[in-house]
C-alpha positions as CSV (number, residue, x, y, z in Angstrom):
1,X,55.6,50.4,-51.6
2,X,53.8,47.4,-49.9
3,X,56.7,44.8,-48.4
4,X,56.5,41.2,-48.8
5,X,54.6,39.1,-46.7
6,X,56.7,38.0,-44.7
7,X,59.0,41.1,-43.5
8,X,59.7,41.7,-39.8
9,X,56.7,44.1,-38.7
10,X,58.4,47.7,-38.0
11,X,56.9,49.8,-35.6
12,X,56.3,53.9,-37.7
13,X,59.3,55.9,-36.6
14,X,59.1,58.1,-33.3
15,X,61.7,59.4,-30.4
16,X,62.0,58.5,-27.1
17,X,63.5,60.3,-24.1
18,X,64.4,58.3,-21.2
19,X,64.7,60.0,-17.6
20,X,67.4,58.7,-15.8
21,X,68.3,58.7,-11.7
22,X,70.4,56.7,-9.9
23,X,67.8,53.7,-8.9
24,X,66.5,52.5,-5.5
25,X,65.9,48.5,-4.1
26,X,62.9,47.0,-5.2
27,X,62.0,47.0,-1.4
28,X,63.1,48.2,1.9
29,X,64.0,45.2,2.8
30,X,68.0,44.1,4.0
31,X,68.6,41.4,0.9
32,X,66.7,43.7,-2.0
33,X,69.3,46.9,-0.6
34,X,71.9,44.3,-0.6
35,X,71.8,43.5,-4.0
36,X,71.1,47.2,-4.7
37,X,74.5,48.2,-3.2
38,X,76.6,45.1,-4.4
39,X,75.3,46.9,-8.1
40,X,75.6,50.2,-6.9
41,X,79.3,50.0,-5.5
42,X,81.2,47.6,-7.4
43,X,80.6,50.6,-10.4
44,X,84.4,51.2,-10.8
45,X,83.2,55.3,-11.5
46,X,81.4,55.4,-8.2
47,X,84.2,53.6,-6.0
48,X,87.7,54.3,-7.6
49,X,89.4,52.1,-5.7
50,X,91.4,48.8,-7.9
51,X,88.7,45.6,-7.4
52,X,91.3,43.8,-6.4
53,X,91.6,45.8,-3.5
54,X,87.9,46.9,-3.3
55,X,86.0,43.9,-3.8
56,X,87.0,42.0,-0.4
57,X,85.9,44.8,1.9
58,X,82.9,45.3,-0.4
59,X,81.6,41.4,0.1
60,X,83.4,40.7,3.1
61,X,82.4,43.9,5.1
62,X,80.3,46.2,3.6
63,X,77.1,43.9,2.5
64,X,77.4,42.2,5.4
65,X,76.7,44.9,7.7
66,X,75.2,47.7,5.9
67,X,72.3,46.2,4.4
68,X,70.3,46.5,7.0
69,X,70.9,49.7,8.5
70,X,70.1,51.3,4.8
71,X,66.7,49.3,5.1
72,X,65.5,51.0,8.4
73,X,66.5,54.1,6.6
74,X,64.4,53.2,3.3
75,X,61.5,52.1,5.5
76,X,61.2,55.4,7.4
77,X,61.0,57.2,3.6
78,X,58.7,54.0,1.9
79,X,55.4,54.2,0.9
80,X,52.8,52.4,-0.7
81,X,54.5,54.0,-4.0
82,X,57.4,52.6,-3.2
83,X,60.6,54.5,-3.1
84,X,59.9,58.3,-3.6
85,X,62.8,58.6,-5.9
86,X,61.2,55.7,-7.9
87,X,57.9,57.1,-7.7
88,X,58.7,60.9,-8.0
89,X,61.1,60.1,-11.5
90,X,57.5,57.8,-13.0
91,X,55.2,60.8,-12.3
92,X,58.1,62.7,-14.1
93,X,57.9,60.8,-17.1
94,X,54.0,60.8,-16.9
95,X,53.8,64.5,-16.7
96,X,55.9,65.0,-19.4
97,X,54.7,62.4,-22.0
98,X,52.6,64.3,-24.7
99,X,54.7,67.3,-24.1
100,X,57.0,66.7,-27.3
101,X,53.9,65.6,-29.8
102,X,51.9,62.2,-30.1
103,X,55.2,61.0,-31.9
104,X,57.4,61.6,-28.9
105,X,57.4,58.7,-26.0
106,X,58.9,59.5,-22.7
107,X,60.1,57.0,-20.1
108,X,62.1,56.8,-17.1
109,X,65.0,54.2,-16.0
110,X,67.5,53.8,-13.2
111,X,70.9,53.6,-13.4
112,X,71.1,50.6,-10.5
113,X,68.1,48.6,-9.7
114,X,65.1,48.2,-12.0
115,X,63.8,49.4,-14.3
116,X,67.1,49.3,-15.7
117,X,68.5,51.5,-18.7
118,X,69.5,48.6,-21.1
119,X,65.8,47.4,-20.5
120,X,64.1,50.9,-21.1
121,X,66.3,51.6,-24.0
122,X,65.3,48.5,-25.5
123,X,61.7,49.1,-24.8
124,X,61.8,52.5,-26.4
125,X,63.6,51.1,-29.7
126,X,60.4,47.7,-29.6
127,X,58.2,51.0,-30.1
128,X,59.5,52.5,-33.1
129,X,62.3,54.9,-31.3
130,X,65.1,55.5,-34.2
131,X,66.3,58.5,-32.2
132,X,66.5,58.9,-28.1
133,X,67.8,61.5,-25.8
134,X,69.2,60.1,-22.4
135,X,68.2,63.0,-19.9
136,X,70.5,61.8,-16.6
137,X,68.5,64.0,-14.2
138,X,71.8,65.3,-12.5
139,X,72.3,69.0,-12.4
140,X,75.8,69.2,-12.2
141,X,77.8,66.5,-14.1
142,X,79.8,63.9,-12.3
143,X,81.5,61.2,-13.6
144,X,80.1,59.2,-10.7
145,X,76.4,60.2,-12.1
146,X,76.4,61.6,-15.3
147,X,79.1,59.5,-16.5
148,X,78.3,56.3,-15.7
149,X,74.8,56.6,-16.8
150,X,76.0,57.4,-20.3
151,X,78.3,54.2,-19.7
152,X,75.3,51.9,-19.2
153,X,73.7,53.2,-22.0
154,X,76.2,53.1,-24.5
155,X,77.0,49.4,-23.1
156,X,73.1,48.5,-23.8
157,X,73.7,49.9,-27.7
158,X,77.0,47.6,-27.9
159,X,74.5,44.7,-27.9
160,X,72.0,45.8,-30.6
161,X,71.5,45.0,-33.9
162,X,69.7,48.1,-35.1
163,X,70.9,51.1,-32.5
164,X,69.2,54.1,-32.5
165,X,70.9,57.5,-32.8
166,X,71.7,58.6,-29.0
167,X,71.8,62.1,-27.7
168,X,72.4,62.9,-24.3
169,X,71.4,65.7,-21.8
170,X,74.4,67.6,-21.3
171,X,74.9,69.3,-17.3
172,X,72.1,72.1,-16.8
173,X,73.7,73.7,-13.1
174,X,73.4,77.0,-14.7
175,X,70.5,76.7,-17.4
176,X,68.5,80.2,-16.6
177,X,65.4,77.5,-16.5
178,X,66.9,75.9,-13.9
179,X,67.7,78.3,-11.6
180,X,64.1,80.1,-12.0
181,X,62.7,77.0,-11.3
182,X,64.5,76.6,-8.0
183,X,64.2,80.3,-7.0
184,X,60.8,79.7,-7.6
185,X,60.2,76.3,-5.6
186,X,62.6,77.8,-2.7
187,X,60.3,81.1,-2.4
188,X,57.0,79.2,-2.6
189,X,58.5,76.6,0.3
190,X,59.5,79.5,2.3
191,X,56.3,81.3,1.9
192,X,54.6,78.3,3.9
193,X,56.7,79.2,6.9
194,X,55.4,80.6,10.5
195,X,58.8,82.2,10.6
196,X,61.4,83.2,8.4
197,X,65.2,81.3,8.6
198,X,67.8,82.8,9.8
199,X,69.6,80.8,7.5
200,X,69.5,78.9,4.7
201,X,71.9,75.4,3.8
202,X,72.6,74.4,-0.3
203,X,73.0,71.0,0.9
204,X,74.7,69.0,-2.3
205,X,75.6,65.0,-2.5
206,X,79.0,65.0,-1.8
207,X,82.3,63.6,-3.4
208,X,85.9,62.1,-2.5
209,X,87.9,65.7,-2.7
210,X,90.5,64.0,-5.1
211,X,87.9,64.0,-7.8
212,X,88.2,68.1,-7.7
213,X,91.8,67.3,-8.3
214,X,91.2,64.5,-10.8
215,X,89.7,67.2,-12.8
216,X,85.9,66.3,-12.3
217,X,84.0,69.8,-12.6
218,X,81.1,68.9,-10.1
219,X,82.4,71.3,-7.2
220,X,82.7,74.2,-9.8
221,X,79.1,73.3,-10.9
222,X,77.8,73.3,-7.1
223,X,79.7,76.6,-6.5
224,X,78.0,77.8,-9.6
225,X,74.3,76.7,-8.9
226,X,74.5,77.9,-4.9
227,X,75.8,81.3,-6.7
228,X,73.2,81.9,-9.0
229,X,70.5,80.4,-7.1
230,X,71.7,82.7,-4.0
231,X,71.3,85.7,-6.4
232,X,68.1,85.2,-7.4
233,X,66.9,84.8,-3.9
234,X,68.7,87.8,-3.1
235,X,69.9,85.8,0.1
236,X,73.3,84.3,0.6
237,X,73.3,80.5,1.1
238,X,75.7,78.1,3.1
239,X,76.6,75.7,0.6
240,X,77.4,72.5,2.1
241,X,78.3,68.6,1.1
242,X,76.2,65.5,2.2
243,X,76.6,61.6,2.6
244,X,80.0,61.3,3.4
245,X,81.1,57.2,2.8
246,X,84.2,55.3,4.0
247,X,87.4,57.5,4.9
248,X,89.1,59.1,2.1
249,X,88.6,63.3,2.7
250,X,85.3,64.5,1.2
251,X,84.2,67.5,-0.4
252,X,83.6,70.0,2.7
253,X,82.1,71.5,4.7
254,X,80.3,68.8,5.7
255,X,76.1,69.2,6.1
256,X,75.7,67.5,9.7
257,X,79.0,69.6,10.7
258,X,77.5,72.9,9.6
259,X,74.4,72.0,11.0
260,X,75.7,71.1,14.7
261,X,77.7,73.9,14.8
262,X,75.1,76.9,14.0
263,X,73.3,77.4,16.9
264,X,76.5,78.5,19.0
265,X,76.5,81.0,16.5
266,X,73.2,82.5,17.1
267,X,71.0,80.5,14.0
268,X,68.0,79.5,15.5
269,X,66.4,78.8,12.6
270,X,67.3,77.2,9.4
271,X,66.1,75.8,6.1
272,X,67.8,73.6,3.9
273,X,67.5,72.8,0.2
274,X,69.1,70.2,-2.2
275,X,69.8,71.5,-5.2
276,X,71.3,68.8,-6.6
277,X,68.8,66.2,-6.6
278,X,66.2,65.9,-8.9
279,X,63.6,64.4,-6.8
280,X,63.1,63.6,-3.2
281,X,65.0,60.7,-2.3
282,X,66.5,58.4,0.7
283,X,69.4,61.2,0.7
284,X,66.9,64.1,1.4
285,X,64.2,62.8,2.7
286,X,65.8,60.4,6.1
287,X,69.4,62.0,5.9
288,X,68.2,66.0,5.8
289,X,64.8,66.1,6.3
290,X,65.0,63.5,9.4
291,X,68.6,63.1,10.7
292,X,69.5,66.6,9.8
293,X,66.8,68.0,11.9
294,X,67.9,65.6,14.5
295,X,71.3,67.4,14.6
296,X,70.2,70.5,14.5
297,X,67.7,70.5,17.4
298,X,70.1,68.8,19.5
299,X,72.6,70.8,18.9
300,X,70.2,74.0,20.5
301,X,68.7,74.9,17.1
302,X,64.7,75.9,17.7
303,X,63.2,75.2,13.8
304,X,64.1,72.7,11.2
305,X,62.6,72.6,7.7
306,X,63.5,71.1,4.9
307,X,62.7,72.4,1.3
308,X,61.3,70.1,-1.2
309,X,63.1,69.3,-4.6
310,X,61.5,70.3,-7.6
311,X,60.4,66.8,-7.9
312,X,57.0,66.6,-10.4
313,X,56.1,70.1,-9.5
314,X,54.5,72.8,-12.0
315,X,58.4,74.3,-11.9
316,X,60.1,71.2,-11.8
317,X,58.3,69.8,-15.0
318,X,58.0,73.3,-16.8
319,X,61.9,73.3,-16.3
320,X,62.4,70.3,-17.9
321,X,60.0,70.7,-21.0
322,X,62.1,73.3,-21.7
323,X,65.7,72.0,-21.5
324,X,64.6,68.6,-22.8
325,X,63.0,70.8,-26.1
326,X,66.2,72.6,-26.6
327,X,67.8,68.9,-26.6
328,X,65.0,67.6,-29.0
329,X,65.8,70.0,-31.4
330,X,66.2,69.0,-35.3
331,X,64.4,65.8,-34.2
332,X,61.3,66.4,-33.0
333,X,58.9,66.3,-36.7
334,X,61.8,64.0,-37.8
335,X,60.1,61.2,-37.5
């Protein structure tokens, strides 16, 4: 059937998936991680505190004074890339596109900062995307991740004409992909070693302890990753909790507490992963991999070394070909 003359130009029908993480400033610069953070914590699923309440201490306290102290921290990770989270997530989406067919277009958003989901998703649907999975690159679901991703997504959707048909990327903390791919990464990093650890820290982003309580699974998920990734090392594993904010009572125990506390008991040496995070970020990168060996060392410990994410590595990306497949399932030759 040949259409009229003039009807709308539609693009031939394909799927997108869009890779999602949390999002970075544009710059390591005090007013660009200002308005990263005014985004980033005035989500009412990341701070669950009333805005009422919230709000004052955010503007009045918080982006006065913080701003700049996360900026010396972003320029001590920064390169000519950019953020690494930024860049790390792009070369994710590059290494996968072409992995699903010609007719499958992968992209990459962040959930605060640019480019931003409502913009991707919109992007995707301009090129012909009738169907897109969501793939929040978070392990173990949160609702202060996983959650609020889906949010912003389903928010972007509320303001389009034509939607597309949305699936998203459920929780993968025990996928048998997953933890292969992390054994693997973890005995490859500690392969490069002069000397063996005498221990080794599972070092997750941690989480106000009420949301265990609240009923949000992502300790049982932690536990659950650290356990199976612990058995397929055949090693045991301190698993520990990270980036402690403000002060409510956080998941423990607490990373830099662990850390300044083992050499009194006789670890010399210790090597920490972060299982949780997709791809090397501010969190890893200056909080473990710098201030975490700072802690350590002064604290009487000898070596310090931190263990890559999976990042856009062969088993990082052969990891998610395969859990993003599953997902694509029933659509992929759909269109």
């Amino acid at each position: 059937m040949t259409p009229p003359s003039d009807h709308p130009n539609i693009p031939r029908p394909r799927v997108g998936v869009l890779l999602v993480n949390l999002g970075t400033p544009d710059a390591a610069e005090p007013a660009a991680v200002r308005r990263y953070l005014a985004e980033f914590l005035s989500d009412r699923r990341v701070v669950e505190i009333p805005q009422i309440v919230w709000q004052p201490i955010l503007r009045g306290v918080i982006l006065r004074t913080r701003p700049k102290k996360s900026a010396h921290a972003y320029k001590q990770v920064w390169s000519e890339a950019g953020s690494p989270l930024a860049a790390i997530t792009r070369a994710q989406a590059q290494a996968l596109q072409g992995a699903f067919g010609p007719d499958v277009i992968v992209d990459h958003a962040m959930r605060y900062g640019n480019p931003a989901i409502g913009e991707r998703l919109a992007a995707l649907k301009a090129e012909g995307c009738e169907r897109i999975l969501l793939a929040p690159l978070y392990p173990q679901y949160c609702a202060a991740t996983t959650a609020t991703a889906n949010d912003a997504a389903f928010l972007a959707l509320a303001g389009m004409r034509w939607q597309p048909a949305l699936r998203t990327l459920p929780p993968y903390h025990d996928d048998p992909a997953y933890i292969a791919a992390l054994a693997a990464s973890v005995q490859k990093s500690l392969s490069t070693l002069e000397q063996a650890p005498d221990a080794i820290l599972a070092s997750f982003h941690g989480m106000p302890a009420r949301t265990l309580a609240l009923g949000d699974p992502y300790h049982c998920h932690c536990q659950k990753t650290a356990r199976l990734l612990s058995e397929a090392l055949g090693r045991e594993l301190i698993v520990t909790f990270q980036s402690r904010f403000g002060r409510a009572k956080w998941l423990e125990p607490a990373t830099d507490t662990v850390l300044a506390g083992l050499p009194a008991r006789g670890v010399r040496r210790v090597a920490i992963v972060a299982p949780g995070f997709a791809a090397d970020c501010l969190e890893t990168l200056e909080e473990l991999a710098i201030r975490g060996r700072e802690t350590f060392l002064a604290a009487g410990g000898e070596r310090f070394d931190y263990l890559p994410c999976l990042n856009d590595g062969e088993a990082g990306i052969a990891m998610l070909r395969t859990i993003l497949g599953r997902e694509l399932e029933g659509w992929i030759g759909a269109a």
